[in-house]
C-alpha positions in Angstrom: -16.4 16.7 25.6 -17.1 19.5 22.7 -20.4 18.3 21.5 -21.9 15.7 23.8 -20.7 16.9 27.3 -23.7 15.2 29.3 -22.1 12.0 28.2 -18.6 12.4 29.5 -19.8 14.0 32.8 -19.2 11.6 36.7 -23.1 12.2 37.4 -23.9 10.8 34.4 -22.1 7.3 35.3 -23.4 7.6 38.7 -26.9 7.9 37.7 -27.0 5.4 34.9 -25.4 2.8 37.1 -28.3 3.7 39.8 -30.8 2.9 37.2 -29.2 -0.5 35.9 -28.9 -1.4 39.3 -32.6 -0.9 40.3 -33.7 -2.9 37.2 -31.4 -5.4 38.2 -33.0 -5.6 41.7 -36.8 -5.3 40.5 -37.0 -2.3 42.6 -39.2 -0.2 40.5 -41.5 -2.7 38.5 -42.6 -0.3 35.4 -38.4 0.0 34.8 -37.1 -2.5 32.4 -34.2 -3.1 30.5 -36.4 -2.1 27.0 -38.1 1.0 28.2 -34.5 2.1 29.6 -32.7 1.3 26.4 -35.6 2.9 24.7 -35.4 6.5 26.7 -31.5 6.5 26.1 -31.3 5.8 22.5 -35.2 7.0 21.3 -37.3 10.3 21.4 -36.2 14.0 20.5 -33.4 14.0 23.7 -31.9 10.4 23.2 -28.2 9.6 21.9 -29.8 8.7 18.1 -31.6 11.9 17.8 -28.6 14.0 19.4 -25.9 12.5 17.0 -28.0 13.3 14.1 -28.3 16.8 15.0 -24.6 17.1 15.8 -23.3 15.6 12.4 -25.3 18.1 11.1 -23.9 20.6 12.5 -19.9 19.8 12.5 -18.0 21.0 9.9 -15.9 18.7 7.9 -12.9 20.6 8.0 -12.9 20.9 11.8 -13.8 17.0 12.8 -10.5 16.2 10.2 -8.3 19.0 12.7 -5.9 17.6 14.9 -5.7 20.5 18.0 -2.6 19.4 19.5 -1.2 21.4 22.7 1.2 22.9 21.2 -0.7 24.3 18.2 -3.1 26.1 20.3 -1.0 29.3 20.2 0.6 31.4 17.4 3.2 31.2 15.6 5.5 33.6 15.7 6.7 33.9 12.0 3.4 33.5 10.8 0.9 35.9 13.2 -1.8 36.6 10.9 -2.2 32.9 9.9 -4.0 30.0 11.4 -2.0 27.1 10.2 -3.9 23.3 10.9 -2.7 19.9 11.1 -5.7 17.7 9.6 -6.0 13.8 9.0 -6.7 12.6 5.8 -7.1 9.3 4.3 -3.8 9.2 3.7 -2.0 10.3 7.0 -1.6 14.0 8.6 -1.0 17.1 6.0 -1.0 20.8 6.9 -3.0 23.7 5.4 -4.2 27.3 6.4 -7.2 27.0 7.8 -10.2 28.9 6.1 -8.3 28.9 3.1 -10.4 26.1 1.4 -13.2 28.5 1.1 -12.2 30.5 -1.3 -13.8 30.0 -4.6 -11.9 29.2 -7.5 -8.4 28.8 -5.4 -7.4 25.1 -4.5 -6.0 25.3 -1.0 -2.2 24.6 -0.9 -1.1 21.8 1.5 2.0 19.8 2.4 2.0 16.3 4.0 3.2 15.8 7.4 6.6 13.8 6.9 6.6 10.3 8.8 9.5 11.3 10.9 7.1 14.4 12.7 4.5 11.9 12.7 6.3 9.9 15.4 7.6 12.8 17.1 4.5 14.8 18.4 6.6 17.1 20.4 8.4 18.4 17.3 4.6 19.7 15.6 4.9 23.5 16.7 2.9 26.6 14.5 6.7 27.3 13.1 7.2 24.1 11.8 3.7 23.5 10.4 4.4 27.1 8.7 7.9 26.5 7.4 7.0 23.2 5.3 4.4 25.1 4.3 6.3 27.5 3.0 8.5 25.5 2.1 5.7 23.7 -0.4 4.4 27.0 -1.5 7.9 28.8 -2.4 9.5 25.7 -4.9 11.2 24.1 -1.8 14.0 25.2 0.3 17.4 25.9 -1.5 20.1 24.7 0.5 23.0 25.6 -2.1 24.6 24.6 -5.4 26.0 21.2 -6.1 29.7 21.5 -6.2 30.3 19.9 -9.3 27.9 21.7 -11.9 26.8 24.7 -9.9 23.0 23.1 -10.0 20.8 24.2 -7.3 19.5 21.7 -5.1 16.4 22.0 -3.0 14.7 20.8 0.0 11.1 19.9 -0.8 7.9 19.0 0.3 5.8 16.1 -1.4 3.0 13.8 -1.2 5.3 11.2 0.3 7.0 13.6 2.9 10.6 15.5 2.2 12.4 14.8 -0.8 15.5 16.6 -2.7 15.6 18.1 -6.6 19.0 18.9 -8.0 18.4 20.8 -10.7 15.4 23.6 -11.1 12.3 22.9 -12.8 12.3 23.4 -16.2 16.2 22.3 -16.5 17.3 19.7 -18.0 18.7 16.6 -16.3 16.3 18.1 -13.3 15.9 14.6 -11.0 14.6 13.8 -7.4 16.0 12.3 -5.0 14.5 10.2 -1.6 15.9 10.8 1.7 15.5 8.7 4.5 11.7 8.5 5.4 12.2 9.0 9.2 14.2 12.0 8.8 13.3 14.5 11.4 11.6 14.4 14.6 12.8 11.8 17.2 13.8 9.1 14.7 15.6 11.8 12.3 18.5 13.4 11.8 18.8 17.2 13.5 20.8 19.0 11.1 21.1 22.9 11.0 20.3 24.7 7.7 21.3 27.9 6.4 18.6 28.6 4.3 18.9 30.4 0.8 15.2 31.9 0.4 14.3 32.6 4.1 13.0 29.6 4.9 12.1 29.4 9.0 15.1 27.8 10.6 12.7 25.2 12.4 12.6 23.3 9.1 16.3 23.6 9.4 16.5 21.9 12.6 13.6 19.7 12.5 13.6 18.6 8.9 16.7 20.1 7.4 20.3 18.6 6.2 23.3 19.8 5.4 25.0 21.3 1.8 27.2 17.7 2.7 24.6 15.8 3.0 22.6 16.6 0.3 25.3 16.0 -2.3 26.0 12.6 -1.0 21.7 11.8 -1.1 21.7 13.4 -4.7 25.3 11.3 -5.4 23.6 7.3 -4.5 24.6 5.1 -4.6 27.6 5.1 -2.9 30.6 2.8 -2.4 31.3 1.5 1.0 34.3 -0.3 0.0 35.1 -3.6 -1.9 34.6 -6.8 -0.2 36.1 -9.9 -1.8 36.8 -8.1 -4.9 33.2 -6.9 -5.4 31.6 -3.5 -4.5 29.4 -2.5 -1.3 26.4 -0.2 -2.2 24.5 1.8 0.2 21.2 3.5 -1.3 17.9 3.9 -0.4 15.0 2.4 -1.8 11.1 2.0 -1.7 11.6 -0.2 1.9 14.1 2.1 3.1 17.9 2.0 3.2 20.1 -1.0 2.0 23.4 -2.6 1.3 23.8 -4.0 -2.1 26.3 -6.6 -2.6 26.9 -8.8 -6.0 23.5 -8.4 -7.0 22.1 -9.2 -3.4 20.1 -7.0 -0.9 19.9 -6.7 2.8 18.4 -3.9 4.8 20.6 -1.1 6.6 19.8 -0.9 10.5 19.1 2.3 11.7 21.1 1.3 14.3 23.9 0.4 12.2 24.2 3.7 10.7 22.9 5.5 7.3 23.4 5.1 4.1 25.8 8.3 4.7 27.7 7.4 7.7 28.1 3.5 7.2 31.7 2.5 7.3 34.1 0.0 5.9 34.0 -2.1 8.9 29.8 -2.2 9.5 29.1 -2.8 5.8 31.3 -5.9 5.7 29.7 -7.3 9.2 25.7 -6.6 7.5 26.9 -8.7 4.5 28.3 -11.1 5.8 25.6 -11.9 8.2 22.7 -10.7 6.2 24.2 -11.8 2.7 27.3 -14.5 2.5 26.2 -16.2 5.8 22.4 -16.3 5.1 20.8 -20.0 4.8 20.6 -20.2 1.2 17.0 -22.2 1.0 15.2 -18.9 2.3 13.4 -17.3 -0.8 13.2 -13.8 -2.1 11.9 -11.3 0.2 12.4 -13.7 2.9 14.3 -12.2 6.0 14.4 -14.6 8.8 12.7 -18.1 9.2 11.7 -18.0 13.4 10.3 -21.7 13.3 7.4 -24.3 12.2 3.8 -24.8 13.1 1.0 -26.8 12.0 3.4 -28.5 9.6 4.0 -24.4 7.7 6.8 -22.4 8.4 6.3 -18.6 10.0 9.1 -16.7 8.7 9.5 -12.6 8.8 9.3 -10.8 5.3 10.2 -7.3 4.5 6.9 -5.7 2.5 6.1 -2.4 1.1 5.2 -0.8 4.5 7.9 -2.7 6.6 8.8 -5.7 8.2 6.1 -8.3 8.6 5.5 -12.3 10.0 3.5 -14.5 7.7 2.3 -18.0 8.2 0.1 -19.4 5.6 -2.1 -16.5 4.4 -2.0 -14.8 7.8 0.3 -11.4 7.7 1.0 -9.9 11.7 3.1 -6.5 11.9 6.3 -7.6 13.2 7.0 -6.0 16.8 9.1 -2.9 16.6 11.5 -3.8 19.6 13.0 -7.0 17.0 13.0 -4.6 13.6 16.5 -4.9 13.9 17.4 -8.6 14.8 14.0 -10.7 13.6 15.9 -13.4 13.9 15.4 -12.9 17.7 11.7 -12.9 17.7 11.1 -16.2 19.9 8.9 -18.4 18.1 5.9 -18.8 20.6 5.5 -15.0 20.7 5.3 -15.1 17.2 2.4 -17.8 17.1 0.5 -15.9 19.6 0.4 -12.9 17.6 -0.5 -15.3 14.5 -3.0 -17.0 16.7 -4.8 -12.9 17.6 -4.5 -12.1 14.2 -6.2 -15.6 12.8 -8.6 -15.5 15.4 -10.0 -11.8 14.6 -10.2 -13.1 11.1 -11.7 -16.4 11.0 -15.1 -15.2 10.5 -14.5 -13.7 6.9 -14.8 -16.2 4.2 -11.1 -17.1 2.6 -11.3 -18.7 -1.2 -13.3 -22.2 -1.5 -16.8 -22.2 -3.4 -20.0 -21.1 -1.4 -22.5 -23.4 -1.7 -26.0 -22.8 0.8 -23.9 -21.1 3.4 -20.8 -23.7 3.1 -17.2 -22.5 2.4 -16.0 -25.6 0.3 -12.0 -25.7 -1.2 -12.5 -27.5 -4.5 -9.4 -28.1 -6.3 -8.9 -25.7 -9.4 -10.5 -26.8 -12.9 -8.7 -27.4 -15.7 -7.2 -24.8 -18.4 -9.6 -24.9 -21.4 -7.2 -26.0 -24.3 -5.5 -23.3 -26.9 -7.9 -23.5 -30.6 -5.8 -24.0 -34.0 -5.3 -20.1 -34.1 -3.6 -19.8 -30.9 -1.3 -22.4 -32.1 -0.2 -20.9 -34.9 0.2 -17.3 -32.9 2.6 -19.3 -30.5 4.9 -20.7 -33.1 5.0 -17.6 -35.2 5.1 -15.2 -32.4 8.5 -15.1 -31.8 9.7 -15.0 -35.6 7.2 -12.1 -35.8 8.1 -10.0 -33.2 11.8 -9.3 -34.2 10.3 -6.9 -37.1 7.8 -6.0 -35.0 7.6 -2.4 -33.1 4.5 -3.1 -31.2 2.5 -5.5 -29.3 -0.9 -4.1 -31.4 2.0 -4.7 -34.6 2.8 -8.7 -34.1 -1.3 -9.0 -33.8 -1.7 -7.3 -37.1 1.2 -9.3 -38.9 -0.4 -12.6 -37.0 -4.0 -12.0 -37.9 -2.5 -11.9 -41.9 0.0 -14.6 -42.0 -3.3 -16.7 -40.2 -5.4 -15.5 -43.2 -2.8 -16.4 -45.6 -3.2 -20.3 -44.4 -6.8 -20.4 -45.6 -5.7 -20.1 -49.1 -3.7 -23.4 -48.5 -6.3 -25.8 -47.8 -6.0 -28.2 -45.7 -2.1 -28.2 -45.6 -2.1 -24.9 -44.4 -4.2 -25.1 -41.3 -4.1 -28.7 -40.6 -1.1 -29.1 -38.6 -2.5 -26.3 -35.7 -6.1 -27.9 -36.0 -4.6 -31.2 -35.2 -2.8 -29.5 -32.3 -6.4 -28.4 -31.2 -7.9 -31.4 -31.5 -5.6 -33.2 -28.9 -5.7 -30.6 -26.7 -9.3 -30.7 -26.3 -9.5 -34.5 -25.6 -6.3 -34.3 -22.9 -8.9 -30.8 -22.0 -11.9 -33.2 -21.7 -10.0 -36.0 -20.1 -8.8 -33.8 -17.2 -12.2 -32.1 -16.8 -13.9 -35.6 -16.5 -11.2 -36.5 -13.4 -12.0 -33.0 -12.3 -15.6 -33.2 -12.0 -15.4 -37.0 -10.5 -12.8 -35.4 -7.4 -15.1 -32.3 -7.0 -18.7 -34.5 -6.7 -16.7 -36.6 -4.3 -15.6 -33.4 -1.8 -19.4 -32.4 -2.0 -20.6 -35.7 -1.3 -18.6 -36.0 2.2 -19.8 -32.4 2.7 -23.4 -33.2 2.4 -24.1 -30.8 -0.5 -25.7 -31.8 -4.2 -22.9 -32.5 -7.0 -20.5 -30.1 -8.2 -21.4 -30.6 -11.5 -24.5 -28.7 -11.1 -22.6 -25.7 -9.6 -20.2 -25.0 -11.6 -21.7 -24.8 -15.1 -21.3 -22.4 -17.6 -23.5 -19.1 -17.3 -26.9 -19.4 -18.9 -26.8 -18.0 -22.6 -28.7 -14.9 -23.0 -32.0 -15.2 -25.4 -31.6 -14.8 -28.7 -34.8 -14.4 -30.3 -35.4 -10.8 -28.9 -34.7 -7.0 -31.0 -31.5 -6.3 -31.0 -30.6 -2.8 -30.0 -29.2 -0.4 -32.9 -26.3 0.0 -33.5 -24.6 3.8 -32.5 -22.9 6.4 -35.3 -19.8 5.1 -34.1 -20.2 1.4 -34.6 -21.4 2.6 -38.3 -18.4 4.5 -38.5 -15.8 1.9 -37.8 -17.6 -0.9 -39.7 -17.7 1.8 -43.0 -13.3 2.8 -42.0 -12.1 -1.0 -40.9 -11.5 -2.4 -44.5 -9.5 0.5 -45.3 
């Protein structure tokens, strides 16, 4: 609407419309599809030569800006400043506008946690300027830990809000996560009494309590003993979870937090997530919804949340079943799998390409270990007890393997007859290899593997070599010693 409004205006619909329809008709005989397509996209006043001017003309800094309703008027705490909400490659973060300009001053920013992310209506100019603040003034303190009198601070980082007990500089300083949809409409709307001044939008928005933040700073913490064995709640990388002998399972949001979670919830999430769960589904693994196509499709729990996988195709998993995936009925599941193959079945996946052809020829065999390697894997572990260093047990290695040549042939012999088997079991495998890999190219119509997969051509030899550099001198003059 900004920069092209001709485009966006009814008339201009109307009247393209009446054109397409006249060259439809064969009304007007010099009007064609080409010469129409040609006046919209060519010439100083076409759409080609109009973006061009206009990418010219934006400014970086304003195409990133996000001008949400309710940053269109001041803040109140923070009149003289224009505060903006950008998008970056890696999400939304906040910055004062204009302030990137200055020369030899990198512009201070905070991200925009994830729990404002999915709350639009929480982003007001107070807010924006308060975690700003709060990035630019070492955090918000929210008091001292009961125990050692250590401050402990709200703050700001590249992964949204975060707590540090301790100040910089001290020792024993650490950080601590907090939940990652705290704040907003998914957090938890906590007043703070701020120790620095801090606005008290951060407070409500983003803020916890003195409580609070000594149990985050305190995880994990015991839920109670079940069966004579602990209950853990904590967060992790994937969010809150319930750790129970040596076993994880992910905490509900519904359920409660890591905080709240009583006796009575913990002990119902491990027994259904943990004791109860089938005992043939693998690590990372959280629910198996059925079988197609002879594979299984099963939910997993990955770095950025919940996720189905069948084969090699991975489908976000729909938020209404984060809770329950067990519940995710098995033909919705395929038809997301089925969307999700479908968009993708036109990039290659793995096989060799041969003249246009995507061919899956079985892996080659490993090339055998020489005499050396061997001797490196017997003596490794004897080695590396004295050893302080990986670069150490190659030294020690490299020696001890010198120290055989001085034995003759009883020194070496037992590795290089190691070797030599390898290398015919090597050769015998590569020969079944190549015989199973000409056969798959023969029923594909395409020439013989063999004279696809050959080694690399061998560069010349017979041409100047290029001299060698003062370093290379150097280290050939220092390596003896």
């Amino acid at each position: 609407e900004k920069h092209f409004p001709a485009y966006v205006d009814p008339s201009f619909t109307a009247s393209m419309e009446d054109k397409l329809d006249s060259i439809a008709s064969g009304k007007k005989e010099e009007a064609t599809r080409v010469s129409y397509l040609d006046a919209y996209y060519g010439g100083d006043d076409g759409l080609a030569a109009q973006v061009e001017r206009v990418e010219k003309s934006i400014d970086s800094s304003e195409a990133r800006r996000a001008d949400l309703p309710a940053l269109m008027t001041k803040s109140e705490d923070n009149e003289e400043d224009d505060i903006g909400l950008f998008i970056g490659p890696w999400g939304g973060y906040i910055q004062r506008v204009g302030e990137s300009s200055d020369q030899g001053k990198k512009p201070t920013t905070a991200n925009l946690p994830q729990g404002l992310a999915a709350d639009l209506s929480a982003i007001t100019p107070d807010v924006l300027g308060a975690l700003l603040s709060a990035r630019e003034k070492d955090g918000v303190l929210i008091g001292t830990h009961p125990d050692d009198g250590r401050n402990i601070r709200l703050k700001i980082g590249r992964y949204g809000a975060y707590l540090q007990w301790g100040d910089q500089g001290e020792d024993d300083t650490t950080n601590h996560s907090l939940p990652k949809d705290i704040g907003g409409s998914g957090g938890r709307n906590i007043d703070l009494a701020s120790g620095d001044g801090a606005s008290s939008s951060l407070g409500t928005t983003l803020g916890i309590s003195l409580e609070d933040a000594v149990g985050y700073v305190g995880l994990p913490r015991t839920v109670c003993e079940f069966h004579d064995l602990p209950v853990l709640a904590n967060i992790g990388p994937y969010g809150p979870y319930l750790k129970y002998n040596n076993t994880f399972v992910s905490l509900p949001k519904a359920e409660g937090d890591v905080l709240t979670v009583n006796e009575e919830t913990a002990k119902k999430i491990v027994t259904e997530g943990i004791i109860n769960k089938p005992s043939g589904l693998p690590r990372g693994v959280l629910a198996e919804i059925g079988e197609k196509e002879g594979s299984k499709v099963v939910v997993k729990d990955g770095r950025f949340g919940m996720y189905l996988n069948w084969k090699r195709v991975n489908v976000k998993m729909p938020p209404e079943y984060q809770d329950k995936p067990e519940d995710l009925p098995l033909e919705e599941a395929w038809s997301l799998i089925q969307t999700k193959a479908g968009s993708a079945a036109s990039k290659p996946r793995g096989g060799r390409k041969t003249r246009g052809k995507s061919i899956d020829l079985p892996p080659p065999p490993k090339r055998p270990l020489s005499a050396y390697l061997h001797f490196c894997a017997e003596k490794r572990p004897e080695v590396a007890e004295n050893a302080g260093s990986l670069g150490e047990v190659s030294k020690a290695l490299a020696a001890m393997w010198a120290e055989t040549a001085s034995k003759g042939e009883r020194g070496r012999k037992k590795y290089e007859k190691l070797a030599e088997a390898g290398k015919e079991e090597y050769e015998e495998k590569k020969r079944v290899w190549q015989e199973e890999c000409d056969r798959i190219m023969a029923e594909a119509g395409l020439s013989k593997a063999s004279t696809l997969t050959g080694r690399k051509k061998k560069k010349p030899t017979n041409g100047v070599k290029r001299p060698r550099s003062a370093y290379l001198h150097f280290c050939q003059a220092k390596r003896p010693d």
